[in-house]
N, C-alpha and C positions, 0 to 999 in steps of 0.2 A: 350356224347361229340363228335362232328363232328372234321374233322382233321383243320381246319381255326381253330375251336377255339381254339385246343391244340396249335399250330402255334401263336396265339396272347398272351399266356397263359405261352408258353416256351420264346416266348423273353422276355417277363414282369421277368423274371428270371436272365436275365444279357445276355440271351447265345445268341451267334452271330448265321449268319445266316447256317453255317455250322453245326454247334453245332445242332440249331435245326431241320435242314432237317435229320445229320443220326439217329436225337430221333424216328422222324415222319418217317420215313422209318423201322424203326425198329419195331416200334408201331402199324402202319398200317399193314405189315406183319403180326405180331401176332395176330391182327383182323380178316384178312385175314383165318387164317388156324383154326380161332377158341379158343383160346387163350386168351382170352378178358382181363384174368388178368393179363396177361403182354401186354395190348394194350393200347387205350387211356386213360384207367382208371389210368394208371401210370403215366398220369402226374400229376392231383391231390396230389398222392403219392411223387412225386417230391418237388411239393410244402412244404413237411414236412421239408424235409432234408436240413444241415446244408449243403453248398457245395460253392466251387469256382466257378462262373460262366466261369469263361475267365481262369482257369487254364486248361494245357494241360499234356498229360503223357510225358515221358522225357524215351528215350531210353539209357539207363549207360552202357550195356555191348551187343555187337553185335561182336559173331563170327560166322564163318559160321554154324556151328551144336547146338549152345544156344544163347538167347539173353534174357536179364534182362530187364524188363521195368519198372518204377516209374511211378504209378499214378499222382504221383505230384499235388493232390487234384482233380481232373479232376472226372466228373461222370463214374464207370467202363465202360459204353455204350462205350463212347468218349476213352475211353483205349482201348479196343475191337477194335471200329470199328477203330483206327488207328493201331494197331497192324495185324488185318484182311488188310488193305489197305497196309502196309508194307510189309506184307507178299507173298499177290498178286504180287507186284510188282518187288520182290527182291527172287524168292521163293528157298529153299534151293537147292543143286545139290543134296543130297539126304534124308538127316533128318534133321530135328532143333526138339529143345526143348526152347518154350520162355513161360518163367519166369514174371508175370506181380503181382509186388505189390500193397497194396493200391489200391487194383478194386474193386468197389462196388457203385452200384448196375451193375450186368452185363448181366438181363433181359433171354432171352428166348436163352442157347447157342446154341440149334440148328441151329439159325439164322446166327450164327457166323462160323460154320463150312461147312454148306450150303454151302455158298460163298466161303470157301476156295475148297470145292468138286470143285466145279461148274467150277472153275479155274485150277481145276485139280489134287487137293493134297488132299488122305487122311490125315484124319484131328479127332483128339480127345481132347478134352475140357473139365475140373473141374472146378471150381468157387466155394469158400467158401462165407458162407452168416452169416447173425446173428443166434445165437443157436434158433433153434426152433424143434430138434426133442430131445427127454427124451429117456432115456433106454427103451427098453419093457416091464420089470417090474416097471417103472415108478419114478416118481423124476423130478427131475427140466433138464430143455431142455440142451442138450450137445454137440449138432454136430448143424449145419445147415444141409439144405436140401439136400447139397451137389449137383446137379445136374452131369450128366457126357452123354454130349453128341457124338455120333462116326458118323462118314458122309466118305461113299465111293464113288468114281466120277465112274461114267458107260460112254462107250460111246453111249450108247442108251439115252445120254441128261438126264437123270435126277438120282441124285445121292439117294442112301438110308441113312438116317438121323435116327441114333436112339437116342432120348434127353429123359432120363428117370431122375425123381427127387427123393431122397431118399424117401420121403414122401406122404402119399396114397393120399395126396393132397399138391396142393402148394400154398405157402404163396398168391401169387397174388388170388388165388380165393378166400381166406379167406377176401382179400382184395377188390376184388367184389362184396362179399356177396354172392356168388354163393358156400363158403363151410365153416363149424363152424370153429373155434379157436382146437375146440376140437378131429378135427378129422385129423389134421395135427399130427401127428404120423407115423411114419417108416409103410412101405406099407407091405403087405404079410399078416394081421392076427396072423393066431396062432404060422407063421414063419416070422413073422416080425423081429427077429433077424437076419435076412438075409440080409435085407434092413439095420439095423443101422449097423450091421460089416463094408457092402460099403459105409453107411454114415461114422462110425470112420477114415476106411483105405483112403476114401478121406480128409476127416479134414485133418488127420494128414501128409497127400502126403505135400496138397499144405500148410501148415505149415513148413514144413520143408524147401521147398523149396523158400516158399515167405513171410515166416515169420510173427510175431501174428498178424499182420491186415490180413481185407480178404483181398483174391487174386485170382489168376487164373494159369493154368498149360496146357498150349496149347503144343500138340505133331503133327505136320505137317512129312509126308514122300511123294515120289513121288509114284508110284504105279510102281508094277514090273509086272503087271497082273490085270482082268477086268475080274471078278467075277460075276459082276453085270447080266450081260443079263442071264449068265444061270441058275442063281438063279431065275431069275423072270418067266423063262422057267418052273423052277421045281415046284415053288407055284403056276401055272395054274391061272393066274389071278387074286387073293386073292391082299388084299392091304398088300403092306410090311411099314415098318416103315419109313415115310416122305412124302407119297403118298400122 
């Protein structure tokens, strides 16, 4: 699928022209770095789901150190990218903690943390999704993939992005075809109990905090310190994570 036809494909959808450029920015990115199954194959996938075209998330509690957002039926993307856009523009004097219920689908969160590096704030991200990973010893699926991405800003311009998914694969590639139904399972092997403890202790983070639908658990701070360059000094060139 070329980006025109997702573009013709997302407004037949109801969504205005906003709506569909931050999908297709978001989409093409993940094209971009290789990610294909959360690229333009995800709009097909869009096409399944039940959703409000023209609904938008709804911000209920802003103080300066936490803010609660409402999906308010809105695609998670369209929650993100305004919560990401809110936060740019308004960014804490030292921490926040924002709170986004009713988010889903909320696609590749490295993409989302980027942008807040990039702007200057480290930045760490959860997202619950539909259960798709089983215990180790096996059974019916109990956690989502969980996803937990961390982004630190360097002033050498380009920040380090670590986006890891609970799962030795992720849904989107099962969804491209590029990996089985069957091997979406908690990552590690014969320590794959490693992988579903951080799959539970995020379930159950952003449960608590954003309650039984999925959600999201964004931690933004300012940086006291720039780590960055002499880290990249010590790995001699090697690629780090976001490269």
């Amino acid at each position: 699928m070329t980006s025109d036809e997702a573009r013709i494909r997302l407004r037949a959808l109801g969504l205005d022209e906003s709506a569909v450029a931050a999908l297709l920015a978001h989409f093409e990115e993940a094209e971009r770095r290789g990610k294909t199954g959360h690229g333009l194959s995800r709009v097909a996938w869009l096409e399944t789901l039940g959703f409000d075209p023209v609904a938008r998330p709804v911000l209920r509690v802003s103080e300066e150190g936490f803010e609660r957002w409402d999906g308010h039926g809105a695609l998670g993307y369209l929650v993100l990218e305004e919560i990401v856009r809110s936060t740019l523009d308004d960014p804490p004097e030292h921490a926040r903690v924002v709170v986004a219920r009713r988010c889903f689908p909320t696609g590749v969160l490295g993409y989302w943390v980027r942008r807040l590096a990039e702007g200057g704030l480290v930045a760490a991200l959860t997202a619950t999704s539909p259960r798709r990973l089983a215990h180790p010893e096996g059974g019916e699926p109990l956690t989502g993939t969980n996803p937990l991405a961390i982004a630190i800003p360097s002033s050498d311009g380009t920040p380090v992005v670590a986006d890891v998914s609970m799962g030795m694969v992720t849904y989107g590639d099962v969804l491209a075809g590029v990996a089985s139904p069957e091997e979406l399972v908690p990552f590690g092997g014969e320590h794959a109990h490693k992988a579903f403890a951080l799959a539970v202790g995020l379930e159950l983070l952003v449960g608590a905090l954003a309650g039984p639908e999925h959600g999201a658990v964004l931690v933004v701070v300012r940086p006291e310190h720039d780590p960055v360059p002499a880290f990249r000094r010590l790995v001699a060139g090697r690629r780090l994570p976001g490269d």
